[in-house]
N, C-alpha and C positions, 0 to 999 in steps of 0.2 A: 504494500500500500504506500502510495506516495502524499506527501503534505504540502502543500502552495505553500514557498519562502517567500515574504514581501522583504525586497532589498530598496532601502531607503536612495533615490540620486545621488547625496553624499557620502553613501559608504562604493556607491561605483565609481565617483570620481575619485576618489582615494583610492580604490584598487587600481586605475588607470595612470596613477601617479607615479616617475621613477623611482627605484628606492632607494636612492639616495637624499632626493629630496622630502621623503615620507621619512626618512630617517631622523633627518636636519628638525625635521616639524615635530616629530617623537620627541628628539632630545630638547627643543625650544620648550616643549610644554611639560617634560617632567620637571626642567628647569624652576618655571613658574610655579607647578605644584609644589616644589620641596621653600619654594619661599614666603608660599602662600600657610604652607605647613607650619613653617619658622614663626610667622607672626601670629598663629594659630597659640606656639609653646609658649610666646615669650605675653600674649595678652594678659594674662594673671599676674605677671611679673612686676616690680615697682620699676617707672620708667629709672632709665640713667640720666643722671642732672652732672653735668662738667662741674667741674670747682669754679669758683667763680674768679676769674683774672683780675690779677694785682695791674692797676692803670699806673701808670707812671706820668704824674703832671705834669705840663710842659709850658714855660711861657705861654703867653698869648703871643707876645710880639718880641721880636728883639730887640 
């Protein structure tokens, strides 16, 4: 017995794509997932505040 597969447009044009450039697009978007992830860990987190920089006064004028 066979089952009717409905294949979406965008998964044929991604099969029709080289793979190298299906790669490059893999790797862009695990990319984004793993930083997407990061600000995922770090949102509970207390932000980081710099120390606050020592100004050195300077004349106004000479």
């Amino acid at each position: 017995m066979t089952a009717a597969v409905h294949i979406s447009w965008f998964a044929g044009v991604v099969r029709l794509m080289p793979a190298t450039l299906r790669s490059a697009l893999d790797a862009w978007s695990y990319r984004i997932a793993m930083e997407h992830a990061e600000r995922r860990r770090n949102a509970g987190k207390a932000p980081v505040v710099p120390p606050p920089t020592d100004y050195q006064v300077r004349p106004w004028r000479d």
